[in-house]
C-alpha positions in Angstrom: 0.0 0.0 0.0 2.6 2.3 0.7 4.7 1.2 -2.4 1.7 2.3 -4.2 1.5 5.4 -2.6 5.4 6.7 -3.2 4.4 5.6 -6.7 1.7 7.5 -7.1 3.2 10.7 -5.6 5.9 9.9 -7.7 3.8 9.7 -11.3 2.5 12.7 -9.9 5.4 14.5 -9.2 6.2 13.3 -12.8 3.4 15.5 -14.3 4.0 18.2 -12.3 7.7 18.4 -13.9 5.9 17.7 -17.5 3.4 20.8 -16.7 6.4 23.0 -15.7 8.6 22.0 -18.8 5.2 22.5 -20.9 4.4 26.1 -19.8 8.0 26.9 -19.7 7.9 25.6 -23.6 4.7 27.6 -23.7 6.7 31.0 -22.5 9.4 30.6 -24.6 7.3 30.5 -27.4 5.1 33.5 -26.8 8.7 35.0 -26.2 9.9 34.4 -29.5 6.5 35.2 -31.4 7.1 38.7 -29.6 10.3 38.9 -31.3 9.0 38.0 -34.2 6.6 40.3 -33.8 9.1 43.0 -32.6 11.2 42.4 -35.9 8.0 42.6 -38.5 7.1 45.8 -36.7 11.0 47.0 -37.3 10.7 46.1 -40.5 7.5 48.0 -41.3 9.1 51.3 -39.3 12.0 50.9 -42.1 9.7 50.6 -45.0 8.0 53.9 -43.9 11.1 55.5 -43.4 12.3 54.5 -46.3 8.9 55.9 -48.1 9.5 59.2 -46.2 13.2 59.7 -48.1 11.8 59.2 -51.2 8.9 61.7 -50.8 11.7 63.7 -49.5 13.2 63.3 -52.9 10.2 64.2 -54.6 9.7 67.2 -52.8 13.3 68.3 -53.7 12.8 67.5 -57.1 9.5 69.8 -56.8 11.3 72.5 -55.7 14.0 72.3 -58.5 10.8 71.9 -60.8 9.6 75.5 -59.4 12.5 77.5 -59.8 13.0 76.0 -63.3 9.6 77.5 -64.4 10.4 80.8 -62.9 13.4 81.0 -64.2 11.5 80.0 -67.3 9.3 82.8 -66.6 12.0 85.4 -66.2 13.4 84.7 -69.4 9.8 84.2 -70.8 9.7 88.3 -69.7 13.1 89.1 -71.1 11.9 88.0 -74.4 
């Protein structure tokens, strides 16, 4: 009876060391989908940033766009 007994606190013991490694399994995986989350939202912050240099570029080439046509203007007056 008492055999019994060690072996069942034993098995039991057993599952309580399989839960343990099971929600430490579970942790580390949450852990690494934030990552992975963490690195897709990097990613998306570098694509905007990278959107932003070529508006940036845009806008220059606006400007350069607008003085052209005034210059264009002034010598459209000279004439």
């Amino acid at each position: 009876m008492l055999s019994r007994r060690v072996c069942e606190t034993s098995m039991l013991s057993r599952r309580v060391c399989e839960t343990s490694m099971l929600s430490r399994r579970v942790c580390e995986t949450s852990m690494l989908s934030r990552r992975v989350l963490t690195l897709r939202n990097v990613a998306i912050i570098e694509a905007c940033l990278r959107n932003l240099n070529v508006i940036k570029t845009c806008l220059r080439n606006l400007n350069v766009i607008k003085t052209c046509l005034r210059n264009l203007n002034v010598i459209k007056t000279c004439l």
